[in-house]
N, C-alpha and C positions, 0 to 999 in steps of 0.2 A: 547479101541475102539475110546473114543475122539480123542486120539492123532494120530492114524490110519489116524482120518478123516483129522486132523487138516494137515498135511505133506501130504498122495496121493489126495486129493479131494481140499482144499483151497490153499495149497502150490504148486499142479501143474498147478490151475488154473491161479494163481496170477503170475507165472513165464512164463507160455506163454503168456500173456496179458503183462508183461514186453518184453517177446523176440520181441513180433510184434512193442512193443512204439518203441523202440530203431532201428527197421528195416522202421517202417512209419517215423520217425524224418530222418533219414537217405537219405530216397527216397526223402523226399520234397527237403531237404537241395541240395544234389547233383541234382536234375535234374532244382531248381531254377538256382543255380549258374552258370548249363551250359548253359541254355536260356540264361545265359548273357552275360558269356564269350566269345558265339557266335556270340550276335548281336553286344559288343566291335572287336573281331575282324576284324568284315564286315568292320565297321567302321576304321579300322588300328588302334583300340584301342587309341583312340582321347582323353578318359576321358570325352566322352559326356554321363553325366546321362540321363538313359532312363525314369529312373521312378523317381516321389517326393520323398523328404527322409522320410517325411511323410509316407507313403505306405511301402516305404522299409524297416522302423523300425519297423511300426507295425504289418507286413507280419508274425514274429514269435512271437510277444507278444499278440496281441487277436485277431487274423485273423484264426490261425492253429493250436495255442495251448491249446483251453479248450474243444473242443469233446475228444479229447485223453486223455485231463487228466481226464475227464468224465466217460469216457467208461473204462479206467484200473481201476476205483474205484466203479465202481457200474453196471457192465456188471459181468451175472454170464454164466457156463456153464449149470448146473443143481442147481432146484428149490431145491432137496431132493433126499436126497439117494436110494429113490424107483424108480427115474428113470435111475438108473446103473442097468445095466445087463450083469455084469461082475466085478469079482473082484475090490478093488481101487489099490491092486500092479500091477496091468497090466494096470489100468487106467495113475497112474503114469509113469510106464513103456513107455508108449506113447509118454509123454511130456517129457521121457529121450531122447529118442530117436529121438524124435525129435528137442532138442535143442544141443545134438552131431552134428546135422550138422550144428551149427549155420553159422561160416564159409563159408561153400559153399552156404548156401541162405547169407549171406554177399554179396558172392562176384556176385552172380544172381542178387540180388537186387541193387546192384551198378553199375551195367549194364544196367538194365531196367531201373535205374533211367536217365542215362544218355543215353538211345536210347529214352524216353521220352523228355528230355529237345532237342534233337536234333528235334523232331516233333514237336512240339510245335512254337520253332525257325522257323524251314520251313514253316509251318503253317501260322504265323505272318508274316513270312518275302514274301511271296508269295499275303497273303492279304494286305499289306499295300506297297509295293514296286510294284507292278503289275502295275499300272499305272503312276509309274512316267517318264519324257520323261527328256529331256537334261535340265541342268541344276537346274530342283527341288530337292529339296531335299527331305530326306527320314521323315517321322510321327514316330520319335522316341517314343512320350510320348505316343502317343494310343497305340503304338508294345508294350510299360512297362506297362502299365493297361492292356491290354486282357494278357499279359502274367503271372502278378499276381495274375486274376481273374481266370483263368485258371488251375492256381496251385493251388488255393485255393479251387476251387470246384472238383478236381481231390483227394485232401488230403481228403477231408470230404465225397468222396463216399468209396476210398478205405478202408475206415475204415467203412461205414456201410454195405460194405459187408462181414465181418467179428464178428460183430454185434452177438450173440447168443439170448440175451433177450430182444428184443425191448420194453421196457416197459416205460409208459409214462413219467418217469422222463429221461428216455436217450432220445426220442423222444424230450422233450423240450431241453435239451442242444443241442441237434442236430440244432435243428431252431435257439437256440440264439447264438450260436458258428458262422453259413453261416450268420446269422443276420448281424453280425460286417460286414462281407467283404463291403456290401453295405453303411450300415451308415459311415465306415471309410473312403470310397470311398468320400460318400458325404461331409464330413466334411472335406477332402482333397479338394476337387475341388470349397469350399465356401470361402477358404483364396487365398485374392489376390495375396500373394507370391509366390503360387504355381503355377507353370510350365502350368498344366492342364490349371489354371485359365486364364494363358495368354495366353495360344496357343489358346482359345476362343474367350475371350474378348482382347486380345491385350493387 
């Protein structure tokens, strides 16, 4: 019976919460990328950095990466076995079937990622280009801040709606994971080297 539980109950839990890391890691990476490689193109691909490198390194090391690795290690589906109301083979069976199609949500989700990055792009490029007249030029470095801010807050709901046990320890990761976006923000834009810091202060 343990081992029952341990394979259809913790073993299909734990492999759908890996199926979604590996589709949410996915989605951010491509629809980041194409925000960029769109707003490089506008540009004829100039090699003008939109964003600090600051922001852009830290975009996948504490910006986007510890809700997720939060919630695949301490998010459950069910509390106990008294809330199944149905076999754990057909519970399993679920999570077969459902990761048979990994594949075709592949390739959904690399699609959505990238009709995403292409909104986001229009979005920015509609808000920041909208009033420029002849000869200004375009607010590269705010279009790469709302566009990382954006990603970022867009990665940390997709995953709480997904969410089964919101219990107060995934609740604080939640706040200290979206915590980083702004403090990094601000510790970005407090060094004078930074782009941010000059397109302000000169």
């Amino acid at each position: 019976m343990d081992l029952r539980r341990l394979m259809f109950w913790h073993g299909r839990s734990f492999a759908l919460k890996e199926f979604w890391f590996i589709q949410l890691i996915m989605f951010r990476s491509i629809s980041y990328v194409t925000s960029y490689a769109l707003i490089n193109g506008f540009n004829q691909f100039s090699a003008i950095n939109c964003i600090d490198g600051l922001l852009y390194a830290l975009f996948n090391i504490n910006m986007t990466i510890f809700f997720i690795n939060f919630w695949t290690l301490f998010d459950v589906d069910l509390k106990n076995g008294k809330q199944i109301n149905f076999s754990l083979a057909t519970y399993y069976e679920d999570c077969r079937d459902f990761v048979r199609n990994y594949f075709r949500f592949y390739a959904m989700n690399g699609c959505y990622a990238i009709l995403c990055g292409i909104f986001i792009f229009t979005v920015g490029m509609i808000g920041f280009t909208s009033d420029l007249g002849e000869g200004k030029q375009q607010d590269l470095i705010t279009f790469g801040v709302m566009c990382t801010t954006t990603h970022v807050v867009l990665f940390h709901v997709m995953i709480a709606m997904i969410v089964r046990d919101w219990n107060p320890m995934l609740i604080f990761f939640f706040v200290f994971s979206l915590a980083n976006l702004p403090i990094t923000q601000w510790g970005n834009n407090s060094m004078p080297s930074s782009w941010v810091y000059k397109a302000v202060f000169g």
